[in-house]
Phi, psi and omega in degrees: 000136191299148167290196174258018181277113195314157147310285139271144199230121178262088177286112183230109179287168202242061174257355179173134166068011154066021174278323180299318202271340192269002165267334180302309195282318187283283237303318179294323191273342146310306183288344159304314178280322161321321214083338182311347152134167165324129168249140183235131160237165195227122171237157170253001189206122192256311165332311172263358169245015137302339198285322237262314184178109179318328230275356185300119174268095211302333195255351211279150157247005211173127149197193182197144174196152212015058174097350188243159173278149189237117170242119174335129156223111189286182167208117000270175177292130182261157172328122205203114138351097159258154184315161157300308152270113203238136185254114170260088177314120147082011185053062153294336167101077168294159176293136205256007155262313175306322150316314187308309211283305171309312226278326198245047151240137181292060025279165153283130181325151163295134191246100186249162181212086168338104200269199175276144167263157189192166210244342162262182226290333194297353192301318164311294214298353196249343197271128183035053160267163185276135155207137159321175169245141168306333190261270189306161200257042194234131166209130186263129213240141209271092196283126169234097186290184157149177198289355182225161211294345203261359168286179181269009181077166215227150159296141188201153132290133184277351159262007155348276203298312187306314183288348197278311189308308184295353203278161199235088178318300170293347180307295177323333194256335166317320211287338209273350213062058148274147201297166187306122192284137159287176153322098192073009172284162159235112207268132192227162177244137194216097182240102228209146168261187177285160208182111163325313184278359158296308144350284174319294168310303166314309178306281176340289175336277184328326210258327166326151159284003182272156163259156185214126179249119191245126203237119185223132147328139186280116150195249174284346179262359150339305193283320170299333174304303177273014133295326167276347185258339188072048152202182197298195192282156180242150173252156181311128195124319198289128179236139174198149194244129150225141218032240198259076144214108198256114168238146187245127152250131185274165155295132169289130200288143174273178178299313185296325187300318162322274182298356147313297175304333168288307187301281191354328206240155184231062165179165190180103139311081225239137158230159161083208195247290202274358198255344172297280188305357186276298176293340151309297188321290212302337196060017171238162167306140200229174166221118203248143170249129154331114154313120201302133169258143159308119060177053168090353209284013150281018173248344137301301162315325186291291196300339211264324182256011184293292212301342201295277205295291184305009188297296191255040170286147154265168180278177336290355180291354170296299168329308141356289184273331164294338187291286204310312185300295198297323189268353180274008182218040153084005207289159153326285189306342238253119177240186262266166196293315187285354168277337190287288181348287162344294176294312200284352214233264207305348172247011189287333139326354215226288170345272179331299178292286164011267175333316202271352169244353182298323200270034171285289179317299169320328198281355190277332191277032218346247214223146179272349103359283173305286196322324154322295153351303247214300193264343158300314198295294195284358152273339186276352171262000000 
């Protein structure tokens, strides 16, 4: 019978836009759900990973939900047994006692440091080499999710599919009141940092002849929204129409809700690492925005992972779809939103199927969670 020393122990500072915790958060209920054995995760800002999944008591210094331990991480740090297995999410920065503490068990635990996913090629050649600690008897090793096999593999749930197959579309849009989709709408989802490009695109909407009902979650792109309708701030609830442009504000979503909202819908307006990988998953057509960088270096990532998803696309929907992508994340090349809009609307069909067999092509590169598994077992023998 197991002691009371967890398997794994997952550390996620909490710095910005709720990405760190919500991949951190899949990744412990994945291994949880896997079998890989008790999990402990360490958050420092509880407060943002309640917005993420309510059920978090903000005030709690210990709890537990769906199976994983949830623990406060104070500064300074209190003692703590560590797992056998230890994940530092994102170079985060372990507690230099909690290091102490590894270092003087006998083996010392595996020590992985959960990189950013990213599509591009160097990433294999990076995935999972060693680097010593200067000090300590310690050697910590550099964890790469990504697309392919030789990669650390995408966040996946093993009820991923049971739940998506049960999903009820029209249940969902009943609960929301949202109105009945017509004839040719087209329903989008818009999950977003502020964006220059935005405006243009809304003008595309409006102006277009398709109706289009575009549904965003309440967050950081609101103020722009309502700067563009000329009006007060908007809150969740708020519809407002102009021209073939219906915008809806949803209440912001926990995760599982979250990928309601991508099956629903047929097009998914993406930021970031996990709401990118969610809308693969989901099979519907997508649009991803990079996190912005200084003097552009996310639009490398942006192309890498463009050639990735587009490959077995045909023309012009590839095309299409690199336009459309390029102009939601500013590139040079990239030309004006409503001729990209146009094409991607006369290819969405072409689209549509792509989306809907892509995530056959993701499972190959299989689950981050086994793969986790899997290269911890094998330091451990």
């Amino acid at each position: 019978m197991r002691g009371m020393r967890p398997d794994w122990d997952i550390f996620c500072n909490v710095i910005d836009n709720y990405g760190d915790i919500g991949i951190a958060w899949r990744l412990a209920r994945a291994l949880k759900q896997a079998d890989a054995g008790t999990v402990r995760l360490w958050v420092d800002d509880l407060y943002a990973f309640r917005r993420i999944w309510p059920e978090i008591d903000p005030h709690a210094d210990r709890q537990h939900s769906a199976g994983v331990e949830i623990r406060a991480w104070h500064t300074p740090f209190a003692p703590a047994e560590p797992a056998r297995r230890v994940i530092e999410a994102f170079g985060c920065a372990l507690p230099e006692n909690y290091l102490e503490a590894m270092a003087a068990q006998t083996p010392p635990p595996v020590w992985v440091n959960l990189e950013y996913l990213s599509a591009e090629s160097w990433v294999a050649t990076h995935h999972g080499l060693p680097s010593p600690h200067p000090r300590l008897p310690l050697t910590r090793f550099f964890f790469f999710p990504g697309y392919t096999p030789d990669t650390g593999g995408l966040p996946m749930e093993r009820d991923y599919a049971t739940r998506r197959a049960a999903f009820d579309a029209e249940a969902w849009r009943r609960a929301l009141a949202l109105p009945p989709a017509g004839a040719g709408d087209i329903r989008v989802s818009l999950f977003a940092y502020e964006n220059p490009a935005l405006p243009a695109l809304l003008d595309a909407w409006a102006g277009g002849g398709e109706p289009v009902t575009c549904l965003v979650p309440e967050g950081r792109v609101l103020p722009q929204l309502a700067g563009w309708l000329g009006t007060s701030p908007l809150a969740p609830g708020a519809q407002h129409v102009r021209g073939s442009l219906r915008l809806v504000v949803l209440p912001f979503t926990d995760q599982d809700r979250y990928d309601h909202l991508l099956w629903a819908c047929d097009l998914n307006f993406v930021r970031g690492e996990d709401s990118c990988v969610r809308a693969q998953w989901a099979g519907r057509p997508m649009v991803w925005q990079a996190y912005p960088q200084d003097a552009g270096a996310h639009w490398q990532k942006l192309e890498a992972l463009l050639a990735l998803y587009g490959r077995d696309l045909p023309m012009p929907a590839s095309e299409a779809v690199a336009d459309l992508w390029r102009v939601w994340n500013g590139t040079p090349e990239a030309p004006s939103a409503g001729r990209a809009w146009s094409a991607w609307r006369a290819a969405r069909p072409a689209i549509e199927a792509h989306a809907a067999v892509w995530p056959v092509t993701l499972a190959k590169a299989g689950t981050l969670a086994d793969a986790l598994a899997d290269f911890a077992e094998s330091r451990l023998k």
